[in-house]
Structure formats: C-alpha cells, structure tokens
N, C-alpha and C positions, 0 to 999 in steps of 0.2 A: 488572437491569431490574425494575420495579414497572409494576403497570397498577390502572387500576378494575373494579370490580367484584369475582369472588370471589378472587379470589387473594389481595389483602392481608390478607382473614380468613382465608385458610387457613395463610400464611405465615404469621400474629403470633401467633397462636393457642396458647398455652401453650408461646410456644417459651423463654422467660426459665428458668419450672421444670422445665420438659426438660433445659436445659442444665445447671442447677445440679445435677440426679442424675444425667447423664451423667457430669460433672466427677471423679467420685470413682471412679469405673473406669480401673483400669490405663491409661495410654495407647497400649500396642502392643494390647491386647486392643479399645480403641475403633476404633483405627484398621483394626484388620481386621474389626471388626462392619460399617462404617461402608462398608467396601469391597464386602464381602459385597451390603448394600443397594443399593449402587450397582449393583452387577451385576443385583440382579432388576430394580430397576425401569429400569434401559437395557434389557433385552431381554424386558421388558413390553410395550414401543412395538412391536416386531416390525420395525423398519425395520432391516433384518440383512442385507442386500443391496449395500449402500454404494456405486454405478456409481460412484462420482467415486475412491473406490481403485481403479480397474482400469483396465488398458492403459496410455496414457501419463498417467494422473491419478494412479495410484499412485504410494507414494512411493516416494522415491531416498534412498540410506543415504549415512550418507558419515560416517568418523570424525571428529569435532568437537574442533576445540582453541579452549577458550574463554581470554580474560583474566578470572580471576575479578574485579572491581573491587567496590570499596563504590558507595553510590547515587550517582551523578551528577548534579548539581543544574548550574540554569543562573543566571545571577547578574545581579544588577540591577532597579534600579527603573526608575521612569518617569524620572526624575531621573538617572538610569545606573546604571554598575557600583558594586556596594556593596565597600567592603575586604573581604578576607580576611586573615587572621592569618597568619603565617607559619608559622606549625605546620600550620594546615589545609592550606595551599598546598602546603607540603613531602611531605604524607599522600598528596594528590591526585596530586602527580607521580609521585610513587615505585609507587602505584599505574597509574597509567599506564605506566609501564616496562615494568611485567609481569617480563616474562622476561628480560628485558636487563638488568635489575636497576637503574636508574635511567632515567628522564624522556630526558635528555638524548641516554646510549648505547642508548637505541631509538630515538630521533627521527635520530640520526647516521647508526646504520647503516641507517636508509631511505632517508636522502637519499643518499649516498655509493652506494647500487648505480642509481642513475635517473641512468645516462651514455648518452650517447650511442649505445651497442652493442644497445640495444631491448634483449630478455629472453633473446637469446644466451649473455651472459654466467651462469655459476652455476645451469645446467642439465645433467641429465646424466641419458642413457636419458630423457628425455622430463619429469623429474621436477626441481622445486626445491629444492637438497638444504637441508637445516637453515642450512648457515653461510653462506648466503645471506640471510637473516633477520637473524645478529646473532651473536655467538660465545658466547651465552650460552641461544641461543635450543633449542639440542638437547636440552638439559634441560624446558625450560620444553615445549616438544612432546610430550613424552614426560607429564609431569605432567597434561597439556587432556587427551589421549588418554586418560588413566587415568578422566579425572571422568566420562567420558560412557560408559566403557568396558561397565560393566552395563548399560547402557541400553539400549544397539544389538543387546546379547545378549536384552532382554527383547523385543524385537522383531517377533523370529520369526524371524532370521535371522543365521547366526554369522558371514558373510562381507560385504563391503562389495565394492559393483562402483563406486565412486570412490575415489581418494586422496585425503588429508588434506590433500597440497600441490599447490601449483601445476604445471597439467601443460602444456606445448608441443604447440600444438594445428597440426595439418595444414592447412596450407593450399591447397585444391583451384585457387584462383586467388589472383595477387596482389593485395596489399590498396592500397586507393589510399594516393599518396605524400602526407604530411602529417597521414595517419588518425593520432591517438594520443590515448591516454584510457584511460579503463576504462568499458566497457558493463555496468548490472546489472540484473538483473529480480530481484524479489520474489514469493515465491507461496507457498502453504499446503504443506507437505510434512509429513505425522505423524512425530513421532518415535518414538510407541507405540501401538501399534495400538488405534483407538479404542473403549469400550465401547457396545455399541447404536449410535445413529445417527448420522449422520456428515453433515455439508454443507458444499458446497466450500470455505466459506467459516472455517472450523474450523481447518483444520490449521498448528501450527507455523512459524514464518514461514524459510525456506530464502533464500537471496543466492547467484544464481546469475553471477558477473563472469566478464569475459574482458578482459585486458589486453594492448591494441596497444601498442605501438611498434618503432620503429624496421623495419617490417616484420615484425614477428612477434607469435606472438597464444600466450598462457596462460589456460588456463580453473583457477577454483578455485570450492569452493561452501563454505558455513557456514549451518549453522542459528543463527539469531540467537540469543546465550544469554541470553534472557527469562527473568525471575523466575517467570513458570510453566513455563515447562522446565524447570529447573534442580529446582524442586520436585520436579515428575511423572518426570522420571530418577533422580532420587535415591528416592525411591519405589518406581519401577519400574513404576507403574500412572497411564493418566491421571484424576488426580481433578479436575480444575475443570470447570466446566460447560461446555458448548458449545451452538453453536445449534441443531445437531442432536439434542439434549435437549430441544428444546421442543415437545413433541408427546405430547396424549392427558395423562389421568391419569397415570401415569407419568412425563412432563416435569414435571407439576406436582409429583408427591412432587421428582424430583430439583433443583428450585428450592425447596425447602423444604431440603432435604438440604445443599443447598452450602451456606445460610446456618447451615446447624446443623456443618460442618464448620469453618465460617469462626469461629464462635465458641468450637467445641476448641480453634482450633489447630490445626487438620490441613492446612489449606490458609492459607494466609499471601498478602493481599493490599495488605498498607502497599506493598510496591513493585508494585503493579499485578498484571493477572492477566492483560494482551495475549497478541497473537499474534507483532506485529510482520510479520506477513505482507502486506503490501497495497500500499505504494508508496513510494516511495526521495526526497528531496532533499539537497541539497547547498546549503548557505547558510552564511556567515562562516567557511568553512573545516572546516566540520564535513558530514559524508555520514550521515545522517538514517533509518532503517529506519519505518515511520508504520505504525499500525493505530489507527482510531479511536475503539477500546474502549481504550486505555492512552495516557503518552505516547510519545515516540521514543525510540529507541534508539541513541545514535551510534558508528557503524564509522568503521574505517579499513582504507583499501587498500593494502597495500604495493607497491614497485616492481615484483617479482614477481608480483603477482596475489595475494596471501595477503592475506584480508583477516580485520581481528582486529574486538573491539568494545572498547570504551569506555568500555562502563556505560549503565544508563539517565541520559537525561534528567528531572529532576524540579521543578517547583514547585507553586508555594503557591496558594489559594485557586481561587476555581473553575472559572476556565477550565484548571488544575492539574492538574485533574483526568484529560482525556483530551486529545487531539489530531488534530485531520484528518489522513485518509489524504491530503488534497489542498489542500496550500497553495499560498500562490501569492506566487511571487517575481517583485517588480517588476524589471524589466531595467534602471529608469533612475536609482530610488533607490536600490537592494539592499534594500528592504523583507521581508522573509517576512512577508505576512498568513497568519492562519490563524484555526481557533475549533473549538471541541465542541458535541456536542448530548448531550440525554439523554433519556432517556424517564422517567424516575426523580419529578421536579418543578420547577417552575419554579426557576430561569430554565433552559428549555428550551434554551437558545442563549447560547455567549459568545463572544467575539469579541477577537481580541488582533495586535498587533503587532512583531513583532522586529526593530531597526534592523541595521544594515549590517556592525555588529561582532557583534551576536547578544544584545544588552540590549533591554531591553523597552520599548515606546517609546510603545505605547497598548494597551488595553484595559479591557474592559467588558462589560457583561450586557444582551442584550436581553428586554426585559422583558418579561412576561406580556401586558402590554396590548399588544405587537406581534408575540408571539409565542405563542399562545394554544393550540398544542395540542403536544404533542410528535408529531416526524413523523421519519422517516429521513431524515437530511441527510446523501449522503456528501460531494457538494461545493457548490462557491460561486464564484465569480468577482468578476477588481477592474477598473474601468474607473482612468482618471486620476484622478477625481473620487468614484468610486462604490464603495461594496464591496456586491454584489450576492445577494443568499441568494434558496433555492429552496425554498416551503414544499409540497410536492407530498403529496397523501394517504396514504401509505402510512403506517401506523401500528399500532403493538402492539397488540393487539386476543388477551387472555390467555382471553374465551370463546371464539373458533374454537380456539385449541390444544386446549382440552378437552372441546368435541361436537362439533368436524371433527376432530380429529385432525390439523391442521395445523400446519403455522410460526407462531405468534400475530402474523401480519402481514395485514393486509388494506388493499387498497388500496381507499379507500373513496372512490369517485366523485361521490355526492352533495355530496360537502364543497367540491369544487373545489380549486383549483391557486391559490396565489399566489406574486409577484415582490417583494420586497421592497429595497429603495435606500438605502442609508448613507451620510450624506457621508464620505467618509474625513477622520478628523481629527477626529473629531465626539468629545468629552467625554459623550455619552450617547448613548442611542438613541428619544429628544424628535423628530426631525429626520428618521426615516426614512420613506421614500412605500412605499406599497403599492399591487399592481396587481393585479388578478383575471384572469383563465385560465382556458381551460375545462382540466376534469381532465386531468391527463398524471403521467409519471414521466420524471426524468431524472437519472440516476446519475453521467452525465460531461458535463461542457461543456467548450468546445474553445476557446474564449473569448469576451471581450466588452470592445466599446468606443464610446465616444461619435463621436457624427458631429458634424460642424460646427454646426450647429444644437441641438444639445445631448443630441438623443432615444439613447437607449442600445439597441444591438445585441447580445442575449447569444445565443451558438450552444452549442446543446446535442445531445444522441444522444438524441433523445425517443422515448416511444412512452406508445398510449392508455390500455395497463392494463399490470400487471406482477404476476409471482407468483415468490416467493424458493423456490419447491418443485422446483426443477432438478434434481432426482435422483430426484423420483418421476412425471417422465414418459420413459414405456420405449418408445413407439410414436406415428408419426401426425408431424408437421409440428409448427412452434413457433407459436401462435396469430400473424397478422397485427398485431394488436393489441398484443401484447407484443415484437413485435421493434423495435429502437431503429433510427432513422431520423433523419438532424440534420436541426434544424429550427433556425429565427430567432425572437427574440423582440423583438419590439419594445415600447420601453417609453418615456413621455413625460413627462421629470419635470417638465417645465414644465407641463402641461396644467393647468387646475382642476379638482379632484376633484366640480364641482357644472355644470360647465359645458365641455362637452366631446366632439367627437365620440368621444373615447376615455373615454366614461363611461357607466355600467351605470344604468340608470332609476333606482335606489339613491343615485346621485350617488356612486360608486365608482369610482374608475380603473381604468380597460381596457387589458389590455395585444393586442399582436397577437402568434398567434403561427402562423407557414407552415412546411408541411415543402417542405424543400429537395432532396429525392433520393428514390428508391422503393428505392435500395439498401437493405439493410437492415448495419448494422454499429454500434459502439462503440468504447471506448479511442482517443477523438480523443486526436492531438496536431500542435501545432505548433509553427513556429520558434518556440525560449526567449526570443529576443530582443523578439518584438512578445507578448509576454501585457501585457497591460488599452490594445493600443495597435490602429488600424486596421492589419490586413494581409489578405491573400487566402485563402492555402491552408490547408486541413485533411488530414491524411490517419487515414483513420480505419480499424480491421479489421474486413473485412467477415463477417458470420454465415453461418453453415452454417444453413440452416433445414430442410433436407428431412427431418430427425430430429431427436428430442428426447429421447434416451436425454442425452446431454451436450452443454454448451457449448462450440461451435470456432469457430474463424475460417482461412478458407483464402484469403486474401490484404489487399491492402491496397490501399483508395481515394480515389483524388487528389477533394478537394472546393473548387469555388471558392466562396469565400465571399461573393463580387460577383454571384453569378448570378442574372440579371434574375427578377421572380415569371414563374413560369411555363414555366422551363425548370430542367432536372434540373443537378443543381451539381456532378457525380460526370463530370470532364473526360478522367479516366485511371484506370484497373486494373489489376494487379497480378493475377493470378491464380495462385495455387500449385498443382502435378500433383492428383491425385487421391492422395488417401490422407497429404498435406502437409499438416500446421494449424500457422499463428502466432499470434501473440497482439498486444501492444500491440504497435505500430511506431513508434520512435523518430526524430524528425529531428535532423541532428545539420549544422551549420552546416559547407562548406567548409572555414573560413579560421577560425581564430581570433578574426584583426580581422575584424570587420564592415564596414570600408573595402575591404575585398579581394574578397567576397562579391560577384559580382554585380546580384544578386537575392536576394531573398528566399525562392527554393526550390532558390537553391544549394548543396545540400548532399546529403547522403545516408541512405537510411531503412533503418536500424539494428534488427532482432529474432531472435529465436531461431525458429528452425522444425524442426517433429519430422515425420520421415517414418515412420507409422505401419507401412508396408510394404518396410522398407530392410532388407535383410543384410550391404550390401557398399557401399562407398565410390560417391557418384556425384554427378554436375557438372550435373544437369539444372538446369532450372528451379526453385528454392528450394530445389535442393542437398539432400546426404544424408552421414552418413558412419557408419563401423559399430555405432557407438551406435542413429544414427538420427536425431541433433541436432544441426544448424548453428547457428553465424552467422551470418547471412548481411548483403549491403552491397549496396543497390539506389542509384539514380541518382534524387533525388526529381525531378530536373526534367523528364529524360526520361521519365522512368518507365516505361523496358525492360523487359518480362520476365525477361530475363536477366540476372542478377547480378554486379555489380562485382565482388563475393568471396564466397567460400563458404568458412566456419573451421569443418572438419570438430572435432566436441568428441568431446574422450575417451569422455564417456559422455552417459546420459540427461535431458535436461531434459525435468521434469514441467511441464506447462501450468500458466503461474503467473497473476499479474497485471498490476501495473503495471514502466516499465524505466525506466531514469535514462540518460543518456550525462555522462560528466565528463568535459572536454578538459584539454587536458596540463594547462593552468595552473594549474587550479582542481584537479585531481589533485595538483599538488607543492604545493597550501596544505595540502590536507585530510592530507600526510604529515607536516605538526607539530601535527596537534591533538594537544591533551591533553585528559585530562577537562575539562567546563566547573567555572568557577568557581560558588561558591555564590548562589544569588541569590532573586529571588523574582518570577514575571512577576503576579502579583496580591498585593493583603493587602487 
C-alpha cells in the first residue's frame, strides 16, 4: 500500500543506491542483517500483548501435507478459452496428480471411494488411513509432512494436538437424513509466531471442513499452502509484512524494509504475498480460498474430508492483480462477479466477470472520474440488472500511523458515503449512477435487489463509525456507533439527478438509508439460491458488545427483510449458553432441488461453535465436545434453540471468518478439478 503525503518520501528516498551496496553482501549474511532489523523495529511498536493469540484466537497446529504445484493460471478471453499446447496440458495434469502420480489416478481414486457407505468405509481408530486416498498416496504423505516439518518445530511447539487426516467425528445427535456435503470456514491461524504486532486480521489462512455423508461426519484442517507460507516456513521466520506492522515509526521503517527485502530477493512476491484467510467459493467446479490482498487459491476435498490444494489461481493485467474476499455467484446464470480495490493508484476499482465454465466473460476499470479516492472495499453486491459497489470513508491515512500510533486507517466522516450502480453488461464504466449517504461503514451485505418499479434495495450490517484497532481495546463496551446493525438502502436509478425528491440541493442523487433491527451483529447470509433476486430472510451473528478486549458472536438472528419501517426485522434468535461463541452461520437449503424446498427458509443453519468453558462432552444448547468445538445443525425455519445435531470435533476450532456449505453435487464436480487452464481474465 502507498498513501500521500510523507511516506512516499520516506520510501523512494535513496532506496535505488541502497540496494545496489546492499547487492554485493553475501546473501545468507543479508538475510540475517535484514531479519535482525526486522526484529528491532517490530518490538519498537511495543504492541507485544497480541489478545487475538490467546484463548480460542490462538493458533491451532496441525501437520500440513501440501501438493507442491507450479502457478496456476485460469484461461480465456472475452471471446473464451484460449488453446493450450499439449505439452503444457500434460505439465498441468501431472502436476495435479500429486501423489497419485498421474491426473487421472488421483481424480479415480476420489471418485471410486464417494459410495454409498458415507465415510465408514476406510476408517480405522477414528482416523483415514493413507490408502484410502490413493495407493500411491502414503508416500506422497510422508513427503507434505516432511516440507512443513521445521516449521511447526519453529513454532514453539514440538507436538501437534490435530492429525494430518481426516478424523470420524462424534456424533452427540443424529444428523438430518439427506444432510451431505462438505461444511468449510476459513480464518487467520499463524503458522509462526509473529514478530511485534499482530491483527486478527494477519494470520495464515487455515480450512477448517467437516464432511457428511451417509450419516457420518469427518473433520480435517489445512493451512492453505500460500506462496507466503511456503517462503516464511522455509525460512523459519515470518518475513512479509502484516497489518499489524503499520503502527508508529517503526511500521513506517518496516514498510520501507519490505520493499528493500522485495528488491534482494529475500521475499518473493511474483506469486503474490496473501493470506488466503477470509472466505471460501465454489464456482465451475473449482472450491476457491479468497483474501483480497492476493488471488484465490484453488482446493479440493476429497471423499474423506482431506482436502488438498491446487495451486494458485493467476492472471493477467489489472484486475490480475488481487480478488474479493466476496464475490457473488449468480444462481440463475452461474455468473461469479467479482473485482479488486487498491489503495496504491488509480484505477482504484476493477471489476470482472467469470462465465459458468470459469472463462472470462467481462471486465473492466472503473475509472478515476467515478472512482475518486481509494477507500476499503471488502464487498459489493449484483441485483439482475445492477452490480452495485460501496464507497464508504474508511481510508489509509499513513499520518495517523505515525503521530497516533495507529492502524493508518481513518474513517473519515466529513467525506460522506456513497452507492454507486453498474449496468451489468456494460463495456465501461460511462453509465454508472451515483447516490450520496450520510457517513457509515459496511463491511458485509446480505444482499440486494430490484423491486418492480425498478428502485434498488441493497441490505447491508452497517454502523456509524468504525475502527480496525480490535486488539487494543482491553476494557468498557464496543462504542454504539461502531457495532454493525442491517440496515436498507434504498436507491433510485430512474430518478433525475437535477430533479428529484431524492436529490441533495447540489442536484446529486440521494439515496435512503433505515436501520432495520437495534440487534447489533454481522456475517449476514442467505439462501445461495436468491442472491441479486427478491427474498425475505437474513440470518446474521449476533455481537457480544458487553467487552472489547475481542470480537465474538454468541448466537444467530433470523431477519425479515420485508419488515414494515418502523418495526424491528429480527423475527427469531438463536441464543448460545454463556461462555458458547459462533461465528458466521451458514444456510444451507433442504433439498438439493429447489422444487422440493418448501420455502425459502427450508433449510438449516450450519456453524462451528467453541465452548470456551467445556472439559467434557455435552448436548446442551450449541453443544460442546472435549476439544470444546462443534458443528453444530439448527432448524432455520423454526429456529429452536435446540439443535438438530451436534458433531462433536476432535479438536479446536480457532475463531475464523467466513464458511461455505457444498452439497453433494457440486462436491462430486469440484473431485475432478484440475489445475486451471492457462488464460488471461484481462490484457
């Protein structure tokens, strides 16, 4: 990240003949100078305290078997898929084997164990033994184990309280008949204890799955193998920057410091430098790891619960560059929208599209003139007609890092809020409306869509101010103003921008926008089937506000989306015991067909929950087991206190982020991906 004012002098600043006398020093002698430096100036900042490692934030170890693969590229123009050679083709699969030692005899023996018998079969003492994987695969276990094997030793810790495979998880109550899939959440887990400061938002990205079927449930975990993991393990130290480095003089030497390591050589960022940590999709057959600083990363699940990776995802030109935590998959065309932001220079915003086999099908830059300042964008939303972005204040701001001592993020009020309107389909960004708002912030929306009359409904988890410094409040309540509350936005793209009661004396479009609940929560989701279409419900996890030492959520609330102005939209809750916190809660439809479904909130609402206070197995209300970490499977319609299931898990799930649900179908596609083909979603 780059800002104005002093930083770019302090960063360009002689750093060309820096590097050129650096260059001529030994490189093992550089690289331990360079580490040395890192060290004073991370515990320069004095933020040494790190809450979000302790209790259940801490990390969870877990032996790592990665598929080492070359870069993974995704293929096609606007026009489609470009050829591949038959040489590259043959690289690609064979690299995708892995361990099976060809394309094919890994893709066989995934499919051939997904029978009938659920995860009974090729389990033994609790555990999935290797040749359950693949007859080639014992070997290739033994080789992942080996790459990560110093690493987990540099740690701090010579033992692992998880296994490497898939374990047969307890079932405290039956799981409903026709549940099968695989459940996965994503969230920050360190792999090496970090230097100086630390924020939640930092750590490694972990895949925590549990795989139903046939009645029976298997939990596995993987640290996704990111091109910054992969370095910083093999190192043994984490050298790339983090956002917990941006604080005080000292963050600023260490953003000087990474660009001076990036030019040795000592950190290597051509395949990206992500986390992979933040949020999960599933589109053309491919299961998708997303951090919005890199692009995705693509896994696979096996029959068992073992889930491998891929390779990264890679293209060209500038939306290329990074990828939304939060795209959004049309249910009617199989579209994936998605786009990146930067704070770096215009174009602050691109914007791209993925057709239904996974080619690229539009994309583009919004430009300067409609995009005019760089702001944190983590999501966006599409109606049928509209792809809808959120330009809300929050923005880099590199003088509070260095005379407050802050996160270089200020949410700056004055500037106001805007809604901005895409046609989808649109060859530029010529065509987009713009709507004024008073200041807010909104990190998730639950979705949005057009009403008959054309005006656009976008529902988001707003709130009045916000501050990304989560780990430096130890005492006192979460400000009123910064806890997220959904609200409605309403916006009129027919109006005229000169003539209008939705118009600012300015002759500027006005949007409206009402909070809908006094609950306070986040991590909306709802049924996959209606995103950018009219439907009712949200269910969103609600906030613990009575402290601010850390961010929890201790249960989940039903939201009607039709609720007249003036009455509270939060129709049912979910409450978890005391000492219980979830996180995102997933819906997860019934029925496979959609013909069979009821309703639209038939279905069930899908998360992990940690009981902070568990020693011993137990069935209450959001469930425990001697880790302390369920499954758990609620009823979204009735929305009983009482849990449909509880899948006691082997061990600890750390507080992560966002979760995915894949039902069978779409689980036995994403078991013959292969790496993607080469391609280019921009030039």
């Amino acid at each position: 990240m780059a800002s104005a004012g002093v930083m770019p002098v302090l960063l360009e600043q002689k750093e060309h003949s820096l590097v050129e006398r650096v260059t001529q020093v030994p490189a093992a002698l550089a690289r331990q100078a360079v580490k040395q430096v890192q060290w004073l100036l991370s515990y320069s900042n004095g933020n040494l305290d790190q809450p979000f490692l302790q209790g259940n934030f801490a990390p969870q170890l877990s032996e790592v078997f990665t598929v080492n693969l070359p870069l993974v590229t995704v293929a096609g123009t606007a026009a489609g898929t470009a050829a591949v050679s038959a040489k590259a083709a043959a690289s690609k699969a064979a690299a995708a084997a892995g361990a099976a030692g060809d394309g094919s005899n890994g893709v066989h023996h995934a499919a051939q164990n997904c029978d009938s018998n659920g995860l009974a079969n090729g389990h033994a003492n609790g555990h999935v033994e290797p040749a359950a994987i693949g007859a080639d695969a014992d070997d290739d276990v033994k080789q992942q184990r080996d790459t990560f094997h110093s690493s987990k030793e540099t740690n701090g810790s010579s033992s692992s309280s998880s296994s490497s495979l898939p374990q047969l998880c307890g079932l405290l109550d039956k799981l409903p008949a026709g549940l099968a899939g695989v459940f996965l959440r994503v969230g920050p887990n360190p792999l090496l204890k970090p230097l100086g400061g630390y924020h939640w938002f930092d750590g490694d990205g972990m895949v925590h799955a549990v795989r139903l079927k046939g009645g029976a449930a298997a939990y596995c975990n993987r640290w996704v193998p990111t091109a910054r993991l992969a370095q910083e393990s093999a190192a043994g130290w984490p050298m790339f920057l983090k956002l917990g480095d941006y604080v005080g003089l000292g963050g600023l030497g260490l953003i000087f410091l990474e660009r001076f390591k990036t030019a040795l050589g000592i950190v290597d960022k051509t395949a990206g430098g992500g986390t992979a940590n933040t949020a999960l999709a599933c589109h053309a057959g491919r299961l998708l790891a997303l951090n919005e600083g890199d692009m995705p990363y693509a896994l696979r699940v096996m029959c068992d619960g073992l889930v491998e990776s891929l390779g990264r995802v890679a293209v060209t030109g500038t939306v290329g560059r990074s990828f939304t935590a939060h795209p959004k998959l049309d249910p009617v065309t199989g579209e994936l929208h998605f786009f990146r932001y930067t704070f770096d220079a215009p174009p602050y915003v691109s914007y791209g599209v993925l057709g239904p086999k996974g080619d690229l099908t539009a994309s583009l830059d919004i430009s300067a003139a409609n995009m005019k300042r760089p702001v944190m964008m983590h999501d966006f939303a599409i109606t049928q007609n509209w792809v809808v972005f959120m330009d809300n204040p929050l923005c880099f701001d590199g003088e509070r890092m260095v005379k407050q001592r802050n996160l270089p993020f200020s949410f700056k009020a004055e500037q106001g809020s805007r809604v901005g309107l895409l046609p989808r389909g649109a060859a530029d960004d010529s065509g987009m409306v713009w709507f004024d708002l008073p200041a807010h912030m909104a990190f998730h929306v639950a979705n949005a869509w057009e009403e008959a009359d054309g005006t656009v409904k976008l529902f988001v988890c707003h709130s009045e101010s916000i501050s990304l410094n989560l780990d430096t409040r130890t005492e006192g309540a979460i400000p009123l103003a910064e806890q997220p509350r959904l609200a409605v936005i309403t916006l009129d793209p027919n109006s005229s921008s000169s003539s209008s009661s939705r118009s600012s004396s300015s002759g500027r479009r006005v949007g409206e926008l009402r909070l809908m609940t006094e609950t306070s929560g986040d991590f909306p989701t709802i049924n996959p089937r209606f995103v950018g279409r009219k439907q009712r419900y949200a269910y969103v996890a609600t906030m613990v506000t009575g402290f601010g030492a850390a961010v929890k959520w201790d249960g989940v609330a039903k939201m009607d989306l039709w609720a007249p102005e003036g009455s509270d939209a939060m129709v049912a809750k979910i409450q978890l015991p005391p000492g219980c916190y979830n996180g995102e809660t997933v819906f997860v439809p019934r029925h496979e067909d959609p013909i069979t479904c009821t309703s639209e909130d038939d279905g069930y609402l899908v998360t992990y929950v940690h009981d902070e206070t568990a020693s011993s197995s137990s069935s209450s209300s959001g469930g425990s087991s001697s880790s302390g970490s369920s499954l758990v499977v609620w009823d979204a319609a009735t929305m009983q206190q009482q849990p449909l299931a509880v899948v006691a898990l082997p061990q600890r799930v750390p507080y992560g982020f966002h979760g995915l649900w894949v039902p069978e179908r779409q689980f036995q596609q994403q078991l013959t991906s292969q790496p993607l083909q080469p391609t280019s979603l921009m030039q």
